[in-house]
Structures are given as structure tokens and as C-alpha cells.
C-alpha positions, 0 to 999 in steps of 0.5 A: 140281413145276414147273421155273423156266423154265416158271414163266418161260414162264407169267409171260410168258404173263400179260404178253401176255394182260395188254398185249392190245388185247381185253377177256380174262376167264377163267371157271371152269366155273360162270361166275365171273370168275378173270381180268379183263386191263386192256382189260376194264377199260376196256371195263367199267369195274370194276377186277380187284379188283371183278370176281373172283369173281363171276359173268359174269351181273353184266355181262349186259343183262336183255333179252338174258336175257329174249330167250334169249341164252345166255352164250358159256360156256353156249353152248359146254357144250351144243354143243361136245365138247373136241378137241384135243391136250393141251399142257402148261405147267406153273403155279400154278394159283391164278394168274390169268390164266394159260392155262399149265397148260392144253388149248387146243382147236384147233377148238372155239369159241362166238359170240354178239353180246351186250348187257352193261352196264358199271360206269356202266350203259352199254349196249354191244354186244360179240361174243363167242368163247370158247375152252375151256381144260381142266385139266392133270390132265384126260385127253384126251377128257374133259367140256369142261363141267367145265373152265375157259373162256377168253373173249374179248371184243371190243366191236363188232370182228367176230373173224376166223380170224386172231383165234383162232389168235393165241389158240391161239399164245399158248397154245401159245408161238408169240406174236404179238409183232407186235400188241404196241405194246411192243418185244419182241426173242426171243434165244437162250441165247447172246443171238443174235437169233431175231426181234423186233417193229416197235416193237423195230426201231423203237426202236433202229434195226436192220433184221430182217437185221442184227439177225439178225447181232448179239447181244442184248450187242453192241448193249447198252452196254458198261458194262452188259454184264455186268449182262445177262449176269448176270441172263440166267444167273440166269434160266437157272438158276432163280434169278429168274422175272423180271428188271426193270432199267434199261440202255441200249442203243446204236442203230443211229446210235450213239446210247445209249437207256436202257429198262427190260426185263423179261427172262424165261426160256420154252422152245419147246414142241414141243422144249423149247429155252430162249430168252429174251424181252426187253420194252423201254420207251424211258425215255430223255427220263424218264432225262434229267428225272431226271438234270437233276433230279438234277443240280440238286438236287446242283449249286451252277449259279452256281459249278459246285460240288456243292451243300449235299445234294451235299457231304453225299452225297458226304461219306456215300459216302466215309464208306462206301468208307473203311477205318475206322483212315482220316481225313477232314477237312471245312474250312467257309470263309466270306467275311468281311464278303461280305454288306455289300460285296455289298451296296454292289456289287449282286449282279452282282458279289457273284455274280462274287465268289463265282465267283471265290473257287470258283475259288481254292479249287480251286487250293488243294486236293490231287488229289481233294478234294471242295469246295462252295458251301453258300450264300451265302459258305459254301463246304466242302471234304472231304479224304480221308486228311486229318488236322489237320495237312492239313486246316490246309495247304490252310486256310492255302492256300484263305485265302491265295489269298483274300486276293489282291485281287478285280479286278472290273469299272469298275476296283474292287478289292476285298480280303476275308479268309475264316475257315476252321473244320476238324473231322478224324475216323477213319472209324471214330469219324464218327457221321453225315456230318452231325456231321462238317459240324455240327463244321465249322462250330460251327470256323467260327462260333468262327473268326468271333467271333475276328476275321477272317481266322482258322482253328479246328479243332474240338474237343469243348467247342466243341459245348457252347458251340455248343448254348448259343448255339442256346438263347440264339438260341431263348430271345431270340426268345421274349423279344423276341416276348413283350417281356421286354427292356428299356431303360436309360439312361446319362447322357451329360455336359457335362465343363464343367456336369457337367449331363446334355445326352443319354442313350444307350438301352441294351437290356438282358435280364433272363433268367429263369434265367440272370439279366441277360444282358450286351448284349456277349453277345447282341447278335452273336446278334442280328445273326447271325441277323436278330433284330437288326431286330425289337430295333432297331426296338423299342429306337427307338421305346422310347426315343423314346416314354420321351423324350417321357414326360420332356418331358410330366415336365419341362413339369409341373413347370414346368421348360420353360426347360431346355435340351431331353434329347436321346436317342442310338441305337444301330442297326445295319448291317443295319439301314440295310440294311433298304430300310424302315428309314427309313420306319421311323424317319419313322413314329417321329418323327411318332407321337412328335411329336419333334424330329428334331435331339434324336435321335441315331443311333449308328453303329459305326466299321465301318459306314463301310467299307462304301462300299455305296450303300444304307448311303450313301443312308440316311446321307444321308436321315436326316441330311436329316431332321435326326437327328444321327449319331455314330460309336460306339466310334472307333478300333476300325474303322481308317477314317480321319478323311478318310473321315469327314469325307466323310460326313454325321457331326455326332460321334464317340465315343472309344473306352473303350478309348483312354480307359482307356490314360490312368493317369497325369496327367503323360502326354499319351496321344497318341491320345486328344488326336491324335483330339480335335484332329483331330475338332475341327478338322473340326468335329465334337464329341467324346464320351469314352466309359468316363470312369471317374477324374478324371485322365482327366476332367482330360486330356480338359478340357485337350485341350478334349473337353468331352462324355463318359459313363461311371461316374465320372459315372453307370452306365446306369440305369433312366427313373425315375432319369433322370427324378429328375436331370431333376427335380433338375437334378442336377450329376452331376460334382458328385456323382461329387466331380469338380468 
């Protein structure tokens, strides 16, 4: 039975044969290859794989055999005898290369130059040595014939005596450690250096005397020491016949290198004394690409934060150091309306915004919380030992500090609002730190379609609603790439005619499961995820496409001395942010040959917050086209008329909901007629949307806002319904009975 350290002693052995500078293959008695180390591969070109088992003779030239060259082993079996004194290294013997476990011959060798072909039939000369290694079970004296032969070839290299006695102090444990290129240092149990190899001292400095006064753990770095050691003790006890670890050591100029070493236990064979070798490779340069990498894949570099994948590990790991009754809270904070002032701003200065909203979340925060950049305005923050009631403190906190106004560069000021979504969990009960993050945030969306400037803590009924958005969002993609969606058109009035002068298109989607789906429902979805540029841009051409279809109407039925339809468009913000949106609308009109005066692009109130140059310039380009432009669902946005005033704006529409506060025919509803004179005054037109009784018909008469829509007159409809009022020239105010 074989004890761990000679187990150790022969691994070792394997690794020196293994890193040789000499072709080395090992022979049984019959010629075939058992041992095949990475120098005869290259010389060779077969792989260990190809070559065990099979016989030498597969690498011998056939005009070496027709001139009677013997291979070296047979050589050897004819005229040599085996002397030598037996030394043990017990092994397995079914490992390979391995010359522990047997007899080295002290004197007994063979020599020849030989021709061998390699893997791609090059012919190359080599001269050979072989040395007999005899079985461990084998007494002394006994046939060499009938032993196993170890041969070293060496291309064109002419060997020296010095050359077989390295062989012989491998063999025997007194290793050539110096014609290694690998660092190699040889301690005793106590870890007190006994020698060490060129590239060893090299690497980390020290002399051979002062080495000699140091321990293998006095130059190993202080927070690695006791990993060594453990491994050391392991070894000497028969635990482990290797070690492989990385661990940095401290050089000679108190520098730290990280190595892998592979540390293994032998024993001197003449008294058995243990000692330990150690085999280092510099990994140094690797282990800081690693570290940088690292870094960046968890590192947010514009704020100094951790990143999404780092708030994710860092959630997971105090997932895992927490004791289960142990709550957590994970806060989602996002910047109101940050996209449209980064925008305006340019990125410079968005990015300076996002700087600075990091460094304010810092201050609201307890001693080790943990925050995030989690792209674009997203931020988190991962509370230990935080429940609800703390998770809300430091959201009232974070929102606070935000609110305070951002003072950037030229003077501008800038105040912005943030939403706050919270999801707390016990330890115990936290499925994934993904559900933890996933529940914030679903907080958070709900936060947002609340309004600004809100904070929501998560519940269950929450994720339902979540996981239904995420199928309307995938169900209109499909609808939109399949054409599903379609348009109605609602009549917009002369309060003085009753006669049609305008339609608004209206989008409208028919599910086929969950029927008429309201545009209130899917439009925010559209927005929130880009799908509102393939819509509005579809929505354009179809309802300018539908009016040229009611003009050819119009022009077969002999009615060309009507006053021409003109056609209102709702487009969106982002939208007009699309750099190749206005090319877009251009490409419309001429396909569609229209005249750019009867379209009317809709605007919401909300747009005009947004001092952005790119929304600012493309006001302006379709204004200088000629398209009219009406501000849609005014009074919800709190811009003021000064401000509209300052931009290309031709009307604007009251909203339904001011219409709605008019019930009684003896009040005056200030707002409504405040607005209309003011918007007159400026020379705008005023539109009244949601007119739904003849008292609110008759207030807006009399405050002279001659333009509205809503039911009382006609609900939105589809074309072949506006087509009849065209044909007709339907007096709609007459039909509704509110003449």
C-alpha cells in the first residue's frame, strides 16, 4: 500500500518529466509507447492520445531498418546487463510517465543517431540514450530484457554525461530544478526555504541568502497565509496529493504578484525527510484584465456605482449572509420626464444630471446601503434590515434631495421630480434576488402611471396587472406588424354651421379576445416601449391617404365648390424627437399630393415643456411646411399662454374636462371663458372638445368659441360614415336638435 507523500513524491516526478526540454517516451519491454511528455509532442507531432500503445517502430525511417539501425531498446537488451542499486518510489503503476516505483541504472546506457518520421512525414535526425528502469517488484540482478525502458530523445543535441545524470536525479529525488523555466522553490515542513530555482528568485526578487532567512509564509501575503498553511497541513497528512491555488506573494520591492502554485508533498530519498515543492506561474497582468473586467462588467464608470449585474450580486449575496426571520427592501428610483430634458440639453449635461442625482442618492441613504445605476435614469438601492416603514424613509429622503433644483452650466436650472417603487421581503420568503428587483420595479411603473413625483410599495395584485401589460405590450406589437389597428374619425364643428370643417383620426384596436380596446389603455404602452413610432407613423399616412379618398368622393359627386375637409393628427413627443420624422411627414404629403394647410398636427400641452432644441426645431420645420399645429387637451399641462404664444401654434383645444365643469347655464365657468378670450386675443382659434349638452354649446357661443367636437354632435366613426355627412352635407348641430 503506497502512503500520500510518495503519491506526492511521484506526481512530482510526472510534472518534471512532463515540463523537460527533451522529447521523453516510455517503453514497455516490447517496444510500445506507455509515456509520451509535451516536448515529443512537438518533435513528433502525434498527440499522447495517438501514440500510447503502439509500438516505437511507427516512428522509424524505413532505410534506418534496411541499414540494420537497432532501436536503442533493442540495442540495450542485447548488451547490456541491469546494475544498479534498487531505489523505491512506490506508485500506481498504471500511470504514465511515471519512473517512481522503479530501478535506475546508475551506469547502464545505449546510443544511436537514428532517422524517425514525424505525424506529417518529415524525416528527422535524432540521437538516442536509453536508460532501463526495472519494476519495483523485480530483485536486484534481474533480466534488464524483461523491464520497462525509458528513452530520451534529444533532436540533433548531442547528450553529455551531465544529460544522464539529471535523468538519474529525477529519479532519485534530487531534481534539476534549475533547467526548468517554471519557478520552483523547495521548503521544509516548517515552510524555511532549502533552495530555489533562477526564474523563482527572478520573480519575486530575493537573493539565494536572503531567502535562505525567510519562510515560504513570511513572503506570502498576509491575507493569504492561512490558506497556505492550510493546504501545507493537508498535504502532510495525507489529505490532498496536490494543491492548485491562487495567492499573491509580496516581492523583494514590496510589491504583491499573484501566482497559481501547485504545491506538492515528496521526501528525500536517502532519509525520508518530507519537504514540500512549490511551482509558480506569474499571473499577475492576467489577474488585473481579470479584475478590470470584472470591474466593468459590475461597475456603472459614469456615476461610480455598481452596475444592473453588480446590484444583482450584491442583492444575491446579502441574500445569502442573512439569517431568514431578516428583511430586506429594495427601492427602484427613476427621473421624471429625464429623457425629454436630456434631450433638449444634449448629453453632456444629462449625463452631469445623472452624476448628480447619484450623489444625492448617496446622501439619503443609511450606513450600508447598497445603490445602483440600472440604466439610463434608473437607479436602486438595496436596504439590509429594512422593512417598509424604512424602505419609505429613505424613499421620502432620495425624493426629497432630488427635488432640489440641478444647477448646471450657462446658468440653466433645472428641477425634476423622481418616482420611488419599493418591494420588502424577510429572507426566508425571497424566491430570487431577481423577484426582489422585478417586484420593485412593477412599484415603480405603477408609481409612474400615478403621476410624478409618487412612491409605491409593491404588492401582490401588482404583479397580475404587471404580467397583463407585458401581454397587451407583446399582443400590440403583433397587431401593429400584422395591421390589426384601425382608424375612426370623429367630426370636428362649426358651432356656427353645425357643418363639418375637420376630422380627428383616432386609432382604434379591435382585440380579438379582449374586444375594443380603449386608446387611453394602449397608447402609454406605446409610448413606454417605442412602439409609438411605428403606430404614429401608420396612423399619418392612414389618415392622410383616407382624405384624399374623400376628396376623389367629393370630386364624383360634383360637390368640388365645398370648402375642403381638413384632417387633425395626434403625434406624439417622441415622435418629433425621431431626427426622421419630419422627412417622414414630407414623404406623406407629396405620396399623397395634400395640401400641407388642411393637415393639422395635435400636440399634447406637455410637449411644450420641453424647451428641447430637437422638439423646437421640428415645431418649426412643420410650421414652414405649412401643416397647422393645435395644442390638444389644454389646461392639463400648466404651460401658460405666454409660452404658447412664443411658439408656431395656430389653435388650441379646451380640454373635456374644463368643458365638463359647465352644468348650469346661469354660470359663467370662468376658466373655460378666461381661456377663450385670452387664446383669441392672441389669435388663436379655439376648439372645445367633449361638448356633450346644448348648455355647454350655448356657453361657448356666447364667449364667441366657434369650433368644437364631442357626442352631442357626432361620436368618432368609421370613413364610410364621414363619407355620407360629406355626401350629404349633413348639418350635424341640426341633427343632434341643438340649432
Amino acid at each position: 500500500m503506497k502512503s500520500s507523500s510518495e503519491t506526492s513524491y511521484n506526481g512530482y516526478s510526472e510534472i518534471i518529466l512532463e515540463n523537460l526540454p527533451y522529447a521523453v517516451i516510455q517503453l514497455t519491454s516490447e517496444g510500445k509507447i506507455i509515456g509520451w511528455n509535451r516536448s515529443a509532442e512537438l518533435l513528433y507531432g502525434y498527440s499522447r492520445q495517438e501514440v500510447l500503445g503502439v509500438s516505437v517502430e511507427k516512428l522509424k525511417a524505413p532505410d534506418d531498418m534496411l541499414n540494420g539501425n537497432s532501436p536503442p531498446v533493442v540495442q540495450f537488451r542485447n548488451n547490456h546487463h541491469h546494475k544498479g542499486t534498487k531505489q523505491t518510489y512506490a506508485t500506481d503503476r498504471n500511470t504514465a510517465p511515471a519512473m517512481a516505483g522503479r530501478t535506475v541504472g546508475s551506469t547502464a546506457s545505449a546510443d544511436s543517431l537514428l532517422t524517425r518520421i514525424t505525424k506529417t512525414k518529415k524525416r528527422i535526425k535524432v540521437r538516442c540514450r536509453s536508460m532501463v528502469i526495472s519494476d519495483n517488484s523485480s530483485a536486484v540482478g534481474s533480466d534488464p530484457a524483461e523491464k520497462p525502458f525509458l528513452i530520451e530523445i534529444s533532436q540533433l543535441d548531442p547528450f553529455t554525461d551531465t544529460t544522464e545524470q539529471m535523468y538519474l536525479e529525477i529519479a532519485n529525488g534530487r531534481l534539476m530544478i534549475d533547467n526548468l523555466l517554471i519557478a520552483i522553490g523547495i521548503v521544509d515542513i516548517e515552510g524555511n526555504f532549502l533552495r530555489a530555482n533562477q526564474p523563482f528568485h527572478k520573480m519575486l526578487g530575493y537573493s539565494k541568502h536572503k531567502l535562505q532567512g525567510l519562510t515560504l509564509y513570511q513572503i506570502t501575503h498576509p491575507e493569504d497565509v492561512s490558506t497556505t498553511r492550510t493546504a501545507c497541513a493537508n498535504l502532510q497528512s495525507g489529505h490532498a496529493k496536490y494543491y492548485q491555488m491562487e495567492k499573491r506573494y509580496l516581492t523583494s520591492n514590496g510589491k504583491v504578484i499573484w501566482t497559481v502554485d501547485m504545491i506538492s508533498l515528496a521526501r528525500d530519498p536517502a532519509n525520508s525527510i518530507p519537504y514540500f515543492v512549490v511551482q509558480m506561474d506569474n499571473i499577475t497582468a492576467h489577474k488585473k484584465e481579470h479584475d478590470e473586467l470584472a470591474r466593468l462588467a459590475f461597475h456603472d464608470p459614469l456615476t461610480d456605482l455598481a452596475n444592473a449585474s453588480g446590484f444583482t450580486r450584491n442583492v444575491e449575496l446579502t441574500v445569502l449572509s442573512s439569517q431568514p426571520d431578516t428583511f430586506l427592501s429594495v427601492l427602484m428610483v427613476n427621473l421624471d420626464d429625464f429623457k425629454k430634458i436630456s434631450h433638449g440639453l444634449g448629453q453632456t449635461m444629462g449625463d452631469n444630471i445623472l452624476k448628480e442625482t447619484a450623489s444625492r442618492i448617496k446622501l439619503a441613504l443609511r450606513a450600508g446601503d447598497m445603490p445602483a445605476r440600472m440604466g439610463g435614469d434608473e437607479f436602486a438601492i438595496l436596504l439590509k434590515n429594512a422593512n417598509e416603514k424604512d424602505g419609505l424613509a429613505v424613499a421620502n429622503r432620495t425624493m426629497q434631495y432630488i427635488t432640489k433644483p440641478f444647477l448646471l452650466e450657462k446658468g440653466i436650472e433645472i428641477f425634476l421630480t423622481a418616482s420611488v417603487g419599493i418591494a420588502s421581503q424577510d429572507v426566508k420568503n425571497i424566491a430570487s434576488p431577481e423577484q426582489l428587483i422585478r417586484n420593485a420595479g412593477i412599484a415603480l411603473n405603477t408609481a409612474k402611471s400615478t403621476g410624478k413625483g409618487n412612491c409605491i410599495i409593491f404588492d401582490p395584485p401588482m404583479h397580475e396587472k404587471a404580467l397583463e401589460r407585458i401581454s397587451l405590450e407583446t399582443d400590440l406589437r403583433k397587431a401593429i406588424e400584422a395591421n390589426e389597428l384601425r382608424l375612426e374619425y370623429q367630426p370636428i364643428v362649426s358651432l356656427v354651421t353645425g357643418k363639418m370643417v375637420a376630422v380627428e383620426a383616432l386609432a382604434r384596436w379591435p382585440h380579438a379576445k379582449r374586444g375594443m380596446i380603449p386608446p387611453l389603455e394602449f397608447i402609454p404602452i406605446a409610448e413606454d416601449n417605442g412602439l409609438i413610432i411605428p403606430l404614429g407613423l401608420w396612423v399619418l399616412n392612414e389618415a392622410v391617404s383616407q382624405l384624399k379618398k374623400w376628396d376623389i368622393t367629393i370630386a364624383k359627386n360634383g360637390l368640388k365648390d365645398r370648402k375642403a375637409l381638413n384632417i387633425a393628427v395626434n403625434v406624439s413627443i417622441i415622435q418629433l424627437l425621431k431626427l426622421s420624422f419630419i422627412d417622414e411627414l414630407k414623404e406623406c404629403i407629396a405620396t399623397n399630393d395634400l395640401d400641407p394647410n388642411r393637415l393639422i398636427i395635435e400636440i399634447t400641452e406637455s410637449t411644450l415643456l420641453d424647451s428641447s432644441e430637437v422638439i423646437l426645431n421640428a415645431l418649426k420645420q412643420i410650421y414652414e411646411m405649412g401643416i397647422q399645429l393645435a395644442i390638444d387637451d389644454f389646461g392639463t399641462g400648466y404651460s401658460s399662454l405666454s409660452r404658447i404664444h412664443s411658439l408656431p401654434i395656430d389653435s388650441l383645444k379646451i380640454d373635456r374636462e374644463f368643458i365638463k365643469e359647465i352644468v348650469d347655464p346661469k354660470e359663467k365657468a370662468p376658466l373655460v371663458t378666461a381661456t377663450i378670450a385670452m387664446a383669441t386675443g392672441l389669435n388663436l382659434e379655439v376648439i372645445a372638445e367633449g361638448i356633450e349638452t346644448t348648455t355647454q354649446l350655448s356657453l361657448l357661443r356666447q364667449n364667441d368659441c366657434l369650433v368644437g367636437q364631442g357626442f352631442l354632435m357626432a361620436k368618432p366613426m368609421p370613413p364610410e360614415e364621414i363619407e355620407k355627412i360629406l355626401i350629404e352635407d349633413r348639418n350635424l348641430l341640426k341633427a343632434a336638435n341643438a340649432v
